[in-house]
NUMARNU-851211 format. One line per 2 residues: number of its first residue (from 1); for each residue x, y, z of N, C-alpha, C. Coordinates in steps of 0.001 Angstrom, whole numbers. Example, Ala and Ser with C-alpha at 12.3 -4.5 7.8 and 13.67 -1.06 7.14 Angstrom:
BEGIN
1> 13190:-5690:7800:12300:-4500:7800:13200:-3300:7800 ~ 12850:-2250:7080:13670:-1060:7140:12900:30:7870;
This chain:
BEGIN
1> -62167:-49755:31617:-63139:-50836:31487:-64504:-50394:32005 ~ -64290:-49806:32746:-65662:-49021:33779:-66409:-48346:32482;
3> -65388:-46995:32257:-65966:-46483:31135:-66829:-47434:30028 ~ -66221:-48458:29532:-66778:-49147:28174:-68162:-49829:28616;
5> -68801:-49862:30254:-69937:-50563:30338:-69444:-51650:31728 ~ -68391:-52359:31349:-68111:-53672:32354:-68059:-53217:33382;
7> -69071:-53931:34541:-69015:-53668:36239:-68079:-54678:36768 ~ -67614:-55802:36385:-66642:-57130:36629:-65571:-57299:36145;
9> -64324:-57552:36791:-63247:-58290:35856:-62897:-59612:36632 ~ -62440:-60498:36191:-62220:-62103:36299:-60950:-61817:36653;
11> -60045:-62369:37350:-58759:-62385:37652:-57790:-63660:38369 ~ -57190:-63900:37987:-56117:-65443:38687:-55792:-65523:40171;
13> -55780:-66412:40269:-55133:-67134:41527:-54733:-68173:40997 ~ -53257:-68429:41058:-52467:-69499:40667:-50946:-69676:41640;
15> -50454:-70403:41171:-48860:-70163:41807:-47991:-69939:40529 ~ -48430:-69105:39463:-47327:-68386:39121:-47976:-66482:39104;
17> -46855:-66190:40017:-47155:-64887:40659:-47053:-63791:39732 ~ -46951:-64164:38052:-47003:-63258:37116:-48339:-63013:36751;
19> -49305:-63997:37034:-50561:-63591:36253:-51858:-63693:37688 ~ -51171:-63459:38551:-52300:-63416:39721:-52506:-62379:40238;
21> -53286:-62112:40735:-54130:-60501:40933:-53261:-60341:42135 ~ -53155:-59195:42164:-51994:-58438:43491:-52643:-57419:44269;
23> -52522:-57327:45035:-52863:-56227:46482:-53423:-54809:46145 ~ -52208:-54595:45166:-52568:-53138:44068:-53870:-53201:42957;
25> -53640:-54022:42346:-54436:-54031:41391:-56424:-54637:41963 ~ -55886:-55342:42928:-57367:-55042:43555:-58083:-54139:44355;
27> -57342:-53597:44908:-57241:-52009:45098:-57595:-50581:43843 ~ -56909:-50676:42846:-57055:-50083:42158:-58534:-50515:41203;
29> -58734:-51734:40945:-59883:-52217:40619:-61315:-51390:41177 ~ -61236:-52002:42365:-62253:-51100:43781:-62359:-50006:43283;
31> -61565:-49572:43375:-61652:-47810:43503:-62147:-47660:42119 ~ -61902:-48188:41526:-62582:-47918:39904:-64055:-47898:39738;
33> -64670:-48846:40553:-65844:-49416:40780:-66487:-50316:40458 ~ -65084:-51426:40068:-65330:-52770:39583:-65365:-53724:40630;
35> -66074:-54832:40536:-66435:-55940:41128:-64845:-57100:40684 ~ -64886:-57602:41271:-63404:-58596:41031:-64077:-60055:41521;
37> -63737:-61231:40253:-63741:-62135:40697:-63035:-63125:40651 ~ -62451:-63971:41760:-60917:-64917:41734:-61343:-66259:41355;
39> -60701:-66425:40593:-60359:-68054:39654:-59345:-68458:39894 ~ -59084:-69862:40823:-57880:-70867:41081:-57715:-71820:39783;
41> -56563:-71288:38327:-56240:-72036:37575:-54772:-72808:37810 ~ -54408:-73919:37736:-52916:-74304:37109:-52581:-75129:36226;
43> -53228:-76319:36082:-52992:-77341:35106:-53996:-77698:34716 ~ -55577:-77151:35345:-56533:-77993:35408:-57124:-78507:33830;
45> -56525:-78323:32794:-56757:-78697:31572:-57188:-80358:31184 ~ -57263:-81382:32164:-56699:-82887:31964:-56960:-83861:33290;
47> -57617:-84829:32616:-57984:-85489:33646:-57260:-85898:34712 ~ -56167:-86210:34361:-54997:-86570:34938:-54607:-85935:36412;
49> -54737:-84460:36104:-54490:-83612:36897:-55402:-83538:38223 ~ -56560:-83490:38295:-57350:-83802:39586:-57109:-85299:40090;
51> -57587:-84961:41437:-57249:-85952:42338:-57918:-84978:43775 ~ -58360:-86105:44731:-58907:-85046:46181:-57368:-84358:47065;
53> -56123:-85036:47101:-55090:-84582:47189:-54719:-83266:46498 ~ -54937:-83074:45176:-54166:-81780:44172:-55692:-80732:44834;
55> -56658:-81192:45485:-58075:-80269:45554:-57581:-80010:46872 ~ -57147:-80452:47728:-57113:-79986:49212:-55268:-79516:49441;
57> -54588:-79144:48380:-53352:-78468:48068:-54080:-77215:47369 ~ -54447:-77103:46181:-55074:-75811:45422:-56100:-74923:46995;
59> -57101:-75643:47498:-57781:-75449:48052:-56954:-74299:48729 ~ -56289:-75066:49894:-55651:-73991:50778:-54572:-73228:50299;
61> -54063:-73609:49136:-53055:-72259:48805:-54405:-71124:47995 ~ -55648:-71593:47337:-56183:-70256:47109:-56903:-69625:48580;
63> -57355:-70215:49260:-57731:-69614:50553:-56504:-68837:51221 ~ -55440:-69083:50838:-54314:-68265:51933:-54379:-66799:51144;
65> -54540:-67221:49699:-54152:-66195:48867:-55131:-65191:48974 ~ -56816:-65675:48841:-57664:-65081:49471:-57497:-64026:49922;
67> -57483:-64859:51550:-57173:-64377:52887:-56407:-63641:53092 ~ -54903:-63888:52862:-53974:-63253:53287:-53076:-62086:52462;
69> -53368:-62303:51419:-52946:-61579:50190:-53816:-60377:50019 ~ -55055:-60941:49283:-55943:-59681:48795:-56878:-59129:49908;
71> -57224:-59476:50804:-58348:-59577:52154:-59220:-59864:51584 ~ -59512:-60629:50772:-60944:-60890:49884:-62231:-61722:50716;
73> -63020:-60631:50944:-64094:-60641:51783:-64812:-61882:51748 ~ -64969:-62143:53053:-66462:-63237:53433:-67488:-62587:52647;
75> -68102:-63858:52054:-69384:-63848:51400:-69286:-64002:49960 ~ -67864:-63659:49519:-67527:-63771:48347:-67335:-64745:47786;
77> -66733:-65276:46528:-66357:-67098:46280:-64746:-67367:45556 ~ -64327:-68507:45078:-63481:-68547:44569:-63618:-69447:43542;
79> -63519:-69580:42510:-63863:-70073:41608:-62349:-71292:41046 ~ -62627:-72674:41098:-61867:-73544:40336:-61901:-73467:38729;
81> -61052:-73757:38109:-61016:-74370:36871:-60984:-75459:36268 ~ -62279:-76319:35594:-62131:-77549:35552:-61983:-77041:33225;
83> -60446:-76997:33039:-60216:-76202:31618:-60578:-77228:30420 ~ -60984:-78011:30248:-61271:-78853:28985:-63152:-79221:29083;
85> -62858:-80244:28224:-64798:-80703:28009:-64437:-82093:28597 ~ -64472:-81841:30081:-64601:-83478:30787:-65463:-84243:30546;
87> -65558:-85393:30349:-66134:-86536:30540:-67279:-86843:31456 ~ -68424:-87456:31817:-69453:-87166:32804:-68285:-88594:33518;
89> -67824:-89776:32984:-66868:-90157:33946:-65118:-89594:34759 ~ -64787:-88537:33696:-63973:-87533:34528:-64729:-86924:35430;
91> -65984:-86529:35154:-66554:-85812:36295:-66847:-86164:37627 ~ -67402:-87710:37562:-67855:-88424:38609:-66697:-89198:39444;
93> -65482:-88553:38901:-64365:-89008:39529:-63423:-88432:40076 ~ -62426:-88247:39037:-61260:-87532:39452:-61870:-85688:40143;
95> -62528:-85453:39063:-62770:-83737:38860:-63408:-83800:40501 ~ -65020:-84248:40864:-65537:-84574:42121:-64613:-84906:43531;
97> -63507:-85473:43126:-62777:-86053:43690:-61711:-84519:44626 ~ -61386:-83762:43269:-60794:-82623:43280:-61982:-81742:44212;
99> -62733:-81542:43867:-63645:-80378:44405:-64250:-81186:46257 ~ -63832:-82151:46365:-64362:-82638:47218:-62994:-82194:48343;
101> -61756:-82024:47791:-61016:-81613:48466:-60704:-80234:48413 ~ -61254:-79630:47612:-61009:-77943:47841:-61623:-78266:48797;
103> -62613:-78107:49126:-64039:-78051:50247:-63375:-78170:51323 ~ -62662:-79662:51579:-62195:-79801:52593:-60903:-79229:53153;
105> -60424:-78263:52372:-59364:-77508:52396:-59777:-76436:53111 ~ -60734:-75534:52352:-61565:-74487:52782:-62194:-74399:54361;
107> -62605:-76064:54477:-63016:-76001:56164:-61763:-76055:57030 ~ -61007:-76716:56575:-59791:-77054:57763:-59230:-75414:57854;
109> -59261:-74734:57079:-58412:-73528:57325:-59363:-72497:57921 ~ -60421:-72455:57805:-61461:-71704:58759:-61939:-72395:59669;
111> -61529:-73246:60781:-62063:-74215:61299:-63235:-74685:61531 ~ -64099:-75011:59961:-65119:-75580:59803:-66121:-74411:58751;
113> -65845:-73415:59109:-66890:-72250:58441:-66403:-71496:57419 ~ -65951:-71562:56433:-65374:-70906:55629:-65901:-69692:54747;
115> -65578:-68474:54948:-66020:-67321:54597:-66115:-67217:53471 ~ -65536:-68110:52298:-66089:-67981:50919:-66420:-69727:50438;
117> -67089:-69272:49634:-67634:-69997:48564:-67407:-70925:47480 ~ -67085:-72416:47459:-66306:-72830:46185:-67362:-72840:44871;
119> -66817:-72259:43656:-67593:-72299:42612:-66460:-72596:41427 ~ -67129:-73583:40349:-66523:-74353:39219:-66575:-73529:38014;
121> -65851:-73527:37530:-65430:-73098:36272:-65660:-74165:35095 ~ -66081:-74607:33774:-65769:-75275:32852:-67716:-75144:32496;
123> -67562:-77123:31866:-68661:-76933:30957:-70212:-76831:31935 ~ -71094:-77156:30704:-72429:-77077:31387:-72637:-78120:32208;
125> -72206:-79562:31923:-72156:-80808:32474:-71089:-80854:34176 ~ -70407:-79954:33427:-69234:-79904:34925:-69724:-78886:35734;
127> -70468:-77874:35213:-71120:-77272:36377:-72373:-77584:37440 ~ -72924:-78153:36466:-74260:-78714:36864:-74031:-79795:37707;
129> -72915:-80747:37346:-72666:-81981:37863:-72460:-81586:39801 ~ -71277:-80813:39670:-71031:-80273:40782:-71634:-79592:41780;
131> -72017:-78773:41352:-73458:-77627:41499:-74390:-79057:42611 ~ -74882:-79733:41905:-76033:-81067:42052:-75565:-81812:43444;
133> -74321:-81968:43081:-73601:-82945:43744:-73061:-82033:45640 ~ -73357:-80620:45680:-72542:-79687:46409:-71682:-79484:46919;
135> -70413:-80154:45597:-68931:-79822:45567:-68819:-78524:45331 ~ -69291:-77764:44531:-69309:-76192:44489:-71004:-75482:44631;
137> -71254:-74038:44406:-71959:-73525:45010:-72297:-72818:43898 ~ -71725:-72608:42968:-71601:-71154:42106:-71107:-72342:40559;
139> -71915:-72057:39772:-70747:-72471:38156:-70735:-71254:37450 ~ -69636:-71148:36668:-69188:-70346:35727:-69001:-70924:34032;
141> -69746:-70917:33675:-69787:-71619:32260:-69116:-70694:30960 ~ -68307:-71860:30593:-66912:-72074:30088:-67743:-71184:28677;
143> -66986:-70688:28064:-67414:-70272:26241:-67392:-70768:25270 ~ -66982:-72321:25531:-66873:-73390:24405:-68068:-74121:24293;
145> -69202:-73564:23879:-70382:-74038:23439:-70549:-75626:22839 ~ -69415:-75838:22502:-69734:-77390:21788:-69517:-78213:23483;
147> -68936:-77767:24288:-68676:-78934:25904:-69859:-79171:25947 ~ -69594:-80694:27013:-70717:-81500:27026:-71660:-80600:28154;
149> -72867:-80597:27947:-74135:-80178:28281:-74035:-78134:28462 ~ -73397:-77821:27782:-73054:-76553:28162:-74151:-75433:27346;
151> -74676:-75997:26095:-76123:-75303:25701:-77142:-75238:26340 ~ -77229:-76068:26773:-78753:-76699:27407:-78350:-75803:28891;
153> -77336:-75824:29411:-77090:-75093:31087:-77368:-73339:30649 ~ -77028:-72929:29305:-76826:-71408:29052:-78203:-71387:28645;
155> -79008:-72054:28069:-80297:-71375:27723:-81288:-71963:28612 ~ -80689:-72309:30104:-81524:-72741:30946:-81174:-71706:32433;
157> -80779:-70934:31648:-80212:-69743:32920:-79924:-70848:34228 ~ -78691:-71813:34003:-78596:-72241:35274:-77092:-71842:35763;
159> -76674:-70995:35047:-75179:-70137:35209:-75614:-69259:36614 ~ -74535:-68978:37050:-74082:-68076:37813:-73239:-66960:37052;
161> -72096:-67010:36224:-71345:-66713:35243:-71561:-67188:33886 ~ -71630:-66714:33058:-70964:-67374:31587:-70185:-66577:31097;
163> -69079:-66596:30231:-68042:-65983:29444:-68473:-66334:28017 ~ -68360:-65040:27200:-68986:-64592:25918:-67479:-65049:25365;
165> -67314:-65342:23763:-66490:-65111:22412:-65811:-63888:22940 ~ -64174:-64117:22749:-63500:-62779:23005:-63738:-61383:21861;
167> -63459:-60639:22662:-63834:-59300:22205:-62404:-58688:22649 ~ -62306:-57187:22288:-60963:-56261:22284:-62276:-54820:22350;
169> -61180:-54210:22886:-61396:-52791:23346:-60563:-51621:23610 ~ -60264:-50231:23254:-59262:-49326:23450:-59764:-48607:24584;
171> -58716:-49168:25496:-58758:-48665:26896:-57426:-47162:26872 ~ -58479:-46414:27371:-58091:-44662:27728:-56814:-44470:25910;
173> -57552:-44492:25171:-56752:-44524:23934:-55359:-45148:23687 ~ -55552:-46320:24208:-53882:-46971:24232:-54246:-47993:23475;
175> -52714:-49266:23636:-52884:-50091:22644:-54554:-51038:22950 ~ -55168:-51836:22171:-56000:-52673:22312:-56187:-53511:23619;
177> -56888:-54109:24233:-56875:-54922:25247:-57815:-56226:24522 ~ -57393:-57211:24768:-57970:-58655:24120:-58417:-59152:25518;
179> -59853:-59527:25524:-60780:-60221:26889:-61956:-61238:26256 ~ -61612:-61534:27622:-63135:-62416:26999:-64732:-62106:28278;
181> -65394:-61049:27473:-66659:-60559:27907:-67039:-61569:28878 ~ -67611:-61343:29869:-68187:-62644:30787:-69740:-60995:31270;
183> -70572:-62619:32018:-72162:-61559:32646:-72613:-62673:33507 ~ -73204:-61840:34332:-73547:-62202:35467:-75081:-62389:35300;
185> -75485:-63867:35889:-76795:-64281:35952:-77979:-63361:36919 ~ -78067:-62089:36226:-79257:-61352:37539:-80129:-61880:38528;
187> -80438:-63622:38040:-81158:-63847:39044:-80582:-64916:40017 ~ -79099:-64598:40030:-78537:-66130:40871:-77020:-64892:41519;
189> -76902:-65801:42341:-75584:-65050:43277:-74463:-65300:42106 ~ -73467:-64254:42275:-72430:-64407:41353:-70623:-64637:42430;
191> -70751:-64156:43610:-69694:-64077:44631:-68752:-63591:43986 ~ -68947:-62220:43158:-67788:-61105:43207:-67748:-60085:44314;
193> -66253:-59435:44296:-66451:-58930:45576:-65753:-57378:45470 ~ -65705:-56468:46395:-64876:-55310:45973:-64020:-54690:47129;
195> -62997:-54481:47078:-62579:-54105:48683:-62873:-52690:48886 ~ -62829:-52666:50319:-62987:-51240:50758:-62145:-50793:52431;
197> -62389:-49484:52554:-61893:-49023:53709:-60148:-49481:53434 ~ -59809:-48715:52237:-58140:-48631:52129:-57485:-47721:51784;
C-alpha cells in the first residue's frame, strides 16, 4: 500500500475480533510507514441503535481496546460510526445522545483527561452537527454524496477525513485488494497515529 502512494489505512474496532486491527498488524503497519486510523463500528447503521447507554458501553470497550490492546497513543482519536444518512432529528437525539456518552465513557476511564479524541464518522450533517455541538472533535465524511448535507461539508473543506468511491489495487503482485481510498484534510488535524519503540 506504501508502495502504491497511501500514507493511511482505516481499520476496526468492534467486538467481533475477526475484523479488528490486532497488535501485529499495527505493528506491521508502523513499520511499513503507515499511519493507522481506528473506527468503533457495530450496528451503528439505524436509529434505533444509539442511545447515551449503547455510547458509554462502545465508548469504553473502544478505549480499553485502544489502550490496552494496540497501545494506541495519546493525541491520537477514535473515530465512531454513525453508518446511514441520519435524520437532523436522529441527529439531535438518539445519535447526540450516543456521542454524548462515548465522551463520557472516555472521561470516566482516564479519570477525566482522556488521551484520545472522539471523532464521527457518517454524513456531512452528522459531522458538522456533532463537530458544532462538541460531541466529537474530528468528522470523517462518509462517501455517499447524496447524505444529508454531505456536499456542501466536502466542498467546504470542513472534513477532517473523507473516503473516495472504492477503488482496487495489486498489492506485491497478488490477488486484487478492494478499498475504499480515503485523504486527509491538510489543513485540519486528522488523529492518525503510528506505533513505535517495538
Amino acid at each position: 500500500m506504501r508502495a502504491q502512494g497511501y500514507d493511511f489505512v482505516m481499520r476496526y474496532d468492534s467486538h467481533n475480533a475477526a475484523k479488528n486491527l490486532s497488535l501485529g498488524e499495527a505493528r506491521a503497519l508502523s513499520a511499513a510507514g503507515l499511519l493507522i486510523g481506528a473506527v468503533w463500528e457495530t450496528a451503528g447503521t439505524h436509529a434505533s441503535f444509539f442511545s447515551r447507554a449503547q455510547g458509554v458501553a462502545d465508548g469504553g470497550a473502544a478505549f480499553h481496546m485502544a489502550k490496552a490492546a494496540i497501545g494506541q497513543p495519546a493525541g491520537s482519536a477514535i473515530y465512531f460510526a454513525v453508518d446511514y444518512d441520519a435524520t437532523e432529528a436522529d441527529i439531535e437525539a438518539p445519535v447526540s445522545d450516543y456521542f454524548a456518552g462515548v465522551k463520557m465513557a472516555f472521561a470516566a476511564a482516564a479519570d477525566g483527561l482522556s488521551p484520545y479524541a472522539v471523532g464521527v464518522y457518517g454524513s456531512g450533517l452528522c459531522c458538522d452537527t456533532l463537530v458544532d455541538k462538541q460531541l466529537a472533535t474530528l468528522g470523517w465524511l462518509s462517501q455517499s454524496g447524496g447524505f444529508a448535507g454531505s456536499k456542501a461539508y466536502a466542498e467546504g473543506a470542513r472534513y477532517n477525513l473523507i473516503q473516495r468511491l472504492p477503488a482496487h489495487a495489486s498489492i506485491d503482485a497478488g490477488p486484487e485488494l478492494n478499498f475504499d481510498p480515503d485523504a486527509s484534510n491538510p489543513d485540519q488535524p486528522h488523529g492518525l497515529f503510528r506505533l513505535t519503540g517495538f
